[in-house]
C-alpha positions in Angstrom: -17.5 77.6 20.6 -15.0 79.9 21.7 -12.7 80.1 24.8 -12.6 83.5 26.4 -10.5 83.0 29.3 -8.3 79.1 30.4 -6.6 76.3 29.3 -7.3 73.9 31.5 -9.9 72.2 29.6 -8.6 72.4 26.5 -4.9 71.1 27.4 -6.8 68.4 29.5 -8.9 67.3 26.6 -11.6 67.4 29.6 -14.9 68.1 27.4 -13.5 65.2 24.7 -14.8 66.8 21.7 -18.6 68.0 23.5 -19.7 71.1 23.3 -20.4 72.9 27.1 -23.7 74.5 25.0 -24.9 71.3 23.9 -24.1 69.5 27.4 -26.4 72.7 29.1 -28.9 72.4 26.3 -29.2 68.6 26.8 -29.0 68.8 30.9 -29.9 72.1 32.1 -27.6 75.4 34.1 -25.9 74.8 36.5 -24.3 71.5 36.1 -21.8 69.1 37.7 -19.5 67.7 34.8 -16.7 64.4 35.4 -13.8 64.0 33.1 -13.4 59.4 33.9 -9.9 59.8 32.2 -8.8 62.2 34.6 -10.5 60.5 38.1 -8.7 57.2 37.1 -5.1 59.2 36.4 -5.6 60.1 40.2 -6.6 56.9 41.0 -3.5 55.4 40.0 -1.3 58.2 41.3 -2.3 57.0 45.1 -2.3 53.5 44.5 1.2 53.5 43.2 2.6 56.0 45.7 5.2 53.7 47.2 6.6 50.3 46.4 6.2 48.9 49.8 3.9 45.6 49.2 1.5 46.0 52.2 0.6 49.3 51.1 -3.4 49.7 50.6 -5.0 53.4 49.9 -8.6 54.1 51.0 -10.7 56.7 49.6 -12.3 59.1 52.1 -15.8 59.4 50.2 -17.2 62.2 52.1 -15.4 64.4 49.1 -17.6 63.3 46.5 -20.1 60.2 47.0 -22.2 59.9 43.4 -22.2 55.9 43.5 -21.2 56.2 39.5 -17.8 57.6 40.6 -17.7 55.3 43.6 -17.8 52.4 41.4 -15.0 53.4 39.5 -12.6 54.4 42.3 -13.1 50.6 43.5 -12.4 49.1 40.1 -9.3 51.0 40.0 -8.3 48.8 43.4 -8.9 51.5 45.9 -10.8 51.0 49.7 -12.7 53.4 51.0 -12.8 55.0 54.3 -16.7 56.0 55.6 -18.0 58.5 58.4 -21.4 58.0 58.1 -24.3 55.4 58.2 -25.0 56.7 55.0 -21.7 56.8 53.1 -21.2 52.9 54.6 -24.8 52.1 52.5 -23.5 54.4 49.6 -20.4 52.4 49.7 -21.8 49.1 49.8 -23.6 50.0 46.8 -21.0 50.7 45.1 -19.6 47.4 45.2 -17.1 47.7 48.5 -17.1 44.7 50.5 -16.8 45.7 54.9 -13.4 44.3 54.8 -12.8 47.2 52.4 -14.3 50.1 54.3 -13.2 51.3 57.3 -15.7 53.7 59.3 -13.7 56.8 61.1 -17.1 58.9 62.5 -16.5 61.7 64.5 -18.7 62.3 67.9 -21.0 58.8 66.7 -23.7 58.1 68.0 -24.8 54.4 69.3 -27.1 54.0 66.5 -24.5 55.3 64.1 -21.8 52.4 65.7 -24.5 49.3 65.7 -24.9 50.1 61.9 -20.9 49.4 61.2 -20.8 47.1 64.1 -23.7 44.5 62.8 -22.3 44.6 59.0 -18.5 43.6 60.0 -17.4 47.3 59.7 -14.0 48.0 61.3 -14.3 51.3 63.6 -11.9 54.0 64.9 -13.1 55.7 67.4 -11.5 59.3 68.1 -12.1 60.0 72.3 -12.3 57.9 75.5 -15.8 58.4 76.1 -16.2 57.4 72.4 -14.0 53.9 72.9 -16.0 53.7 76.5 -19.5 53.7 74.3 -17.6 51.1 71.5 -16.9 48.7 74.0 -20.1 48.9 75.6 -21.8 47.7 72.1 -19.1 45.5 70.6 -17.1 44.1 73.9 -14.7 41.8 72.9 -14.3 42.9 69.3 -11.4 44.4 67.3 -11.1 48.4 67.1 -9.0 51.3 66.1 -8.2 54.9 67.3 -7.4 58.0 66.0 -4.7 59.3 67.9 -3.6 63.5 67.5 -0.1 63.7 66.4 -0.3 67.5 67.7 1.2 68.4 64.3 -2.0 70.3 61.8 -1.7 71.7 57.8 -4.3 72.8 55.9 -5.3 75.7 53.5 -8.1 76.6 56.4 -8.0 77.1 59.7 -11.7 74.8 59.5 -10.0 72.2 57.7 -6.9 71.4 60.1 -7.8 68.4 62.1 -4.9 67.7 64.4 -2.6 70.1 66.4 -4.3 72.2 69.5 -6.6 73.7 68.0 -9.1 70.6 66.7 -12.2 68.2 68.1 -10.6 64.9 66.6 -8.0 62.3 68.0 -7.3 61.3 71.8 -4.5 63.3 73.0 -1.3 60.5 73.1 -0.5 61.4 76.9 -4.1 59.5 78.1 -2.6 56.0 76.6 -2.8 55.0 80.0 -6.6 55.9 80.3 -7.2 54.0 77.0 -5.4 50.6 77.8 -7.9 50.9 80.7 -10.6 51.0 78.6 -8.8 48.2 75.9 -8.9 46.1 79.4 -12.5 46.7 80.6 -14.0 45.4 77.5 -11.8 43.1 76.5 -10.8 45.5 73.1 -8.3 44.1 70.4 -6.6 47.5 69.1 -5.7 46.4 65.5 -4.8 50.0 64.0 -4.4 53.5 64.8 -4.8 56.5 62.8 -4.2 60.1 62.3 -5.1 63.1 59.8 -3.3 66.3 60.2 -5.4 68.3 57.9 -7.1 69.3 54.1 -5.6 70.6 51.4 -1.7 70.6 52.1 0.8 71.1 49.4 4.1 70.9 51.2 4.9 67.5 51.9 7.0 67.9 55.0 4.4 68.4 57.8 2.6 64.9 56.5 5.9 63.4 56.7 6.7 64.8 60.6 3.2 63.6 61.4 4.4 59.5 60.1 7.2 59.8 62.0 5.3 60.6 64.9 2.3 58.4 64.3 4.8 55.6 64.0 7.0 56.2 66.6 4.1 56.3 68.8 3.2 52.6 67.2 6.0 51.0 68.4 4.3 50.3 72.3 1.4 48.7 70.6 2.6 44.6 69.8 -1.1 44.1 68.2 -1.6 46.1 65.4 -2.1 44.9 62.0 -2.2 48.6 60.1 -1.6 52.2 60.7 -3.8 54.8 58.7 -1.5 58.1 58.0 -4.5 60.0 57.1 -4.9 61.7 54.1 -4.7 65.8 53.2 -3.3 65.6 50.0 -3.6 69.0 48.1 -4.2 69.7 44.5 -3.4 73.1 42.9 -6.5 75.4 42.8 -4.3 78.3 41.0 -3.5 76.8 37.6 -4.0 79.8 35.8 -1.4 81.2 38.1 1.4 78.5 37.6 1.1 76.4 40.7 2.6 73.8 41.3 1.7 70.3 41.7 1.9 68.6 45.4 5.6 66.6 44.4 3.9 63.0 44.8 7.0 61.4 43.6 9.3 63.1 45.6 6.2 62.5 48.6 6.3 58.2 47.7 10.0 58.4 48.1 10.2 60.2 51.5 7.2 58.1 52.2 8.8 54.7 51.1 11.7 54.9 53.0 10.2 55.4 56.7 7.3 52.5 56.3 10.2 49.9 55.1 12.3 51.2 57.9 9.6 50.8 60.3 8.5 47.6 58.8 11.9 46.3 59.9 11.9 47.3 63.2 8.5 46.3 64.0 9.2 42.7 62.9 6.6 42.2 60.5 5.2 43.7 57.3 2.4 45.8 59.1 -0.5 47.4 56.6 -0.7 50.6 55.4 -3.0 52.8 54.8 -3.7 56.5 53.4 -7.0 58.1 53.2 -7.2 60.8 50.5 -10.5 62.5 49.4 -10.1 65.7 47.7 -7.2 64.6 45.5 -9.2 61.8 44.1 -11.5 63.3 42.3 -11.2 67.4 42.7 -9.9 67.7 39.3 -11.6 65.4 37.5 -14.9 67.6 38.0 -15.8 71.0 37.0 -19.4 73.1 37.7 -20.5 74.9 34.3 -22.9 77.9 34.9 -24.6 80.5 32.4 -23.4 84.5 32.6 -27.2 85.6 33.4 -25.9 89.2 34.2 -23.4 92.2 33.9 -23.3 95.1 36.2 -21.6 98.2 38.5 -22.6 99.0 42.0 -20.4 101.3 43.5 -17.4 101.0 41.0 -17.3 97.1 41.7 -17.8 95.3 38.5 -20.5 92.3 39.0 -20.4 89.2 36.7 -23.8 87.5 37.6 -24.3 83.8 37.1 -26.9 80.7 38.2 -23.7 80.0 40.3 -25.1 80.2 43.8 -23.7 79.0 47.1 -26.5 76.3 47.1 -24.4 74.9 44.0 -21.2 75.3 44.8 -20.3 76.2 48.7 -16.3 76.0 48.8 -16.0 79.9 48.5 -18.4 80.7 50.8 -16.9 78.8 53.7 -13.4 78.4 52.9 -13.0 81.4 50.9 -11.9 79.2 48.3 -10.2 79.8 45.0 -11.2 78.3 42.1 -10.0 79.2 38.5 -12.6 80.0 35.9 -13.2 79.4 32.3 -15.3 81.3 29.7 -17.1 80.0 27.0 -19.1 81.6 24.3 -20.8 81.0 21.2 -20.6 84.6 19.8 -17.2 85.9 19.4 -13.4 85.4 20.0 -11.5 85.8 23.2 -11.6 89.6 23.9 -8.1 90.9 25.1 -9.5 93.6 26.8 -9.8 92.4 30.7 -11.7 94.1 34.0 -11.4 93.3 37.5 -15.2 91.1 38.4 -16.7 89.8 41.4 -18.3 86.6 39.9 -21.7 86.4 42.3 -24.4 83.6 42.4 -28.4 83.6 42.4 -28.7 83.3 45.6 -30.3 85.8 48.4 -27.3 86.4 50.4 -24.8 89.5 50.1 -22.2 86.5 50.4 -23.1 84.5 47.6 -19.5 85.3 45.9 -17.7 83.1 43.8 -14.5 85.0 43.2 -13.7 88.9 44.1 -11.6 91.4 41.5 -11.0 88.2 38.9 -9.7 89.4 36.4 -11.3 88.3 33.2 -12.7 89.3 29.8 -15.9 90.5 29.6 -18.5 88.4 28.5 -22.1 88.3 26.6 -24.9 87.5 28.7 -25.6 83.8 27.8 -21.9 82.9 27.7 -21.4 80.0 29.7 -18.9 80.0 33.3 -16.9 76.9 34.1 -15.7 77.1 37.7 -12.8 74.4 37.6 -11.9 71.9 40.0 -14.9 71.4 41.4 -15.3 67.5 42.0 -14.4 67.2 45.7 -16.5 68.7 47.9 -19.1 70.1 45.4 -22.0 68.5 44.8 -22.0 66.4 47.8 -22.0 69.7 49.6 -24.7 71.2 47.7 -28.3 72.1 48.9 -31.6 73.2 47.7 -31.4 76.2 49.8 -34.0 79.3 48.0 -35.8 76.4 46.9 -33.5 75.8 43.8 -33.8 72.1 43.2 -30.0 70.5 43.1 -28.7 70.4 39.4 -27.9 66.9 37.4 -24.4 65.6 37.3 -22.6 63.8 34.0 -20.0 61.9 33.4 -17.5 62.1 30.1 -16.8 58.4 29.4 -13.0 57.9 28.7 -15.1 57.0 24.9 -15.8 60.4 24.8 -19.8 59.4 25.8 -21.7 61.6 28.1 -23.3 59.2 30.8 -26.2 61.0 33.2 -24.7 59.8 36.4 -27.6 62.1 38.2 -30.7 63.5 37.3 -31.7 67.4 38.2 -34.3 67.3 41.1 -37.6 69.2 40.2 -40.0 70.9 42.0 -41.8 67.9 43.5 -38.4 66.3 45.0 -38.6 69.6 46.7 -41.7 68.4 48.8 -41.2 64.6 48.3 -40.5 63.8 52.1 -43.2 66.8 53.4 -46.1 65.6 54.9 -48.5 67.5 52.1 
């Protein structure tokens, strides 16, 4: 097998030894591939952040939910954080206890709530009328809130949840309105919480949002943790030089305003982070087959079984992901054109990249779109009827484990009444 185009894999070790063409031979194109090594790495980096004791991260699973990866996230010593019914069951599956989730829904409904409420579930609840409806169901009990700290980063404008501009948090100034509520039903508030967006690589907006979070914790004499939400950002443009989100430099900054705060708070309050995408973004990568080359109007097309229904970051973010070539046939060509790398799918925006530059490649060569392993698969559908594609797993042995099968036709009338 020959490269054509990146490094990532190979620097990474990620395929560890396995051929790609064996891996589509033995599972079918498209497919979702996980590198173990590299998911525990990032693992360890959050867990060992900062050195204050009472420090526990959760893992926001909505980023990538296959229960094989879940499993090893909480061996590595990570919680989880859940926002759905279906991620708590997923979760519980997995081998998390309820003391280790902790369910942050957004606009719940009272079905969604009983479910947390009857299995011991902590809750945050993100609006009055959304603590009014908690208190109605669980009066007496202990709850959280998430709490806008009117401070927002993100690479998207659909991705920043806090500032102005956003449907999550109750706005700080109705603190009033909410002790109200605390007092109708008889509400413990344990924790508040707060996330100030996706995908941020600058460390100084999460930091101004702790500050603020915390300063804001200090009229609350109940609370056992504080949640500073997650966000962390991962560099998408490798094969450009980016650089890394500075976590060192991120624990230290971090380090110093919990123990500070821990001091003047009186007690060795919990606390928590909820990272998704960083977790396991890198550790996953979608390989594809080149299934055509073409020109339409001096635009150079680079067709693949890549489609939106595979892989929807670009479609709705206008993502970046770096790509990788593979081929069986000849040796990286150094002759490069401008492509737009376009999927299966029946939709003039079914693009993966626009004007990539990259080597041309045979028509069988495979595609691997890297960084894939947050918000991939779980966001995937079987829209043109194309059944959902199998993911694996690369063992840190080297072993390839079938972590998920490829759906067939059937699955795709399973649930119809036929």
């Amino acid at each position: 097998m020959y490269t054509l185009h990146g490094i990532y894999t190979e620097n990474t070790s990620f395929f560890k030894g396995n051929d790609p063409f064996d891996l589509i031979t033995e599972y079918g194109s498209p497919l979702y591939v996980y590198n173990e090594e590299i998911l525990r790495t990032r693992c360890r980096e959050i867990k060992n952040l900062v050195t204050y004791e009472n420090f526990v991260p959760h893992y926001s699973i909505k980023s990538n939910t296959n229960i094989h990866l879940l499993k090893i996230v909480h061996e590595e010593g990570l919680h989880a954080d859940v926002m759905s019914p279906g991620e708590i069951y997923l979760a519980l599956e997995s081998g998390f206890t309820p003391e280790e989730l902790f369910y942050i829904p957004n606009n719940a409904t009272p079905c969604d709530m009983r479910y947390a409420i009857e299995r011991g579930i902590l809750t945050s609840v993100d609006s009055l009328s959304q603590l009014e409806m908690y208190g109605t169901l669980n009066p007496g009990g202990k709850v959280a809130i998430r709490f806008n700290p009117g401070i927002g980063a993100g690479h998207h404008e659909k991705v920043v949840t806090a500032g102005k501009k956003t449907k999550f948090g109750v706005n700080p100034e109705d603190i009033d309105k909410v002790n109200l509520l605390l007092e109708k039903y008889n509400l413990t508030l344990i924790g508040i919480n707060q996330h100030i967006g996706s995908l941020f690589m600058n460390a100084e907006p999460y930091i101004q949002s702790t500050s603020f979070i915390l300063e804001f914790a200090k009229q609350f004499d109940s609370l056992e943790f504080i949640d500073l939400g997650g966000g962390f950002g991962i560099p998408y443009h490798k094969q450009e030089g980016e650089a890394r989100l500075d976590m060192q430099a991120l624990g230290t900054k971090l380090d110093e305003v919990l123990h500070s705060f821990a001091t003047d708070y009186g007690k060795k309050i919990q606390f928590q982070i909820e990272p998704g995408r960083y977790i396991p973004c890198e550790s996953g990568i979608v390989l594809g087959t080149v299934t055509s080359l073409k020109s339409n109007g001096g635009i150079h097309y680079m067709g693949t079984d890549i489609g939106f229904n595979v892989l929807q970051r670009p479609i709705m973010y206008g993502s970046h992901h770096d790509i990788e070539l593979y081929s069986q046939d000849s040796l990286p060509s150094h002759t490069l054109t401008p492509f737009t790398v376009v999927g299966n799918i029946c939709e003039s925006g079914d693009i993966l990249a626009k004007d990539r530059v990259l080597p041309t490649p045979h028509i069988g060569d495979l595609i691997g779109i890297m960084d894939s392993g947050a918000y991939g698969f779980c966001m995937s559908s079987s829209y043109n009827q194309r059944p959902r594609c199998a993911e694996v797993l690369i063992e840190s042995t080297g072993a390839i484990r079938l972590i998920r099968k490829r759906e067939t036709f059937e699955d795709l009338i399973r649930n119809m009444l036929v």
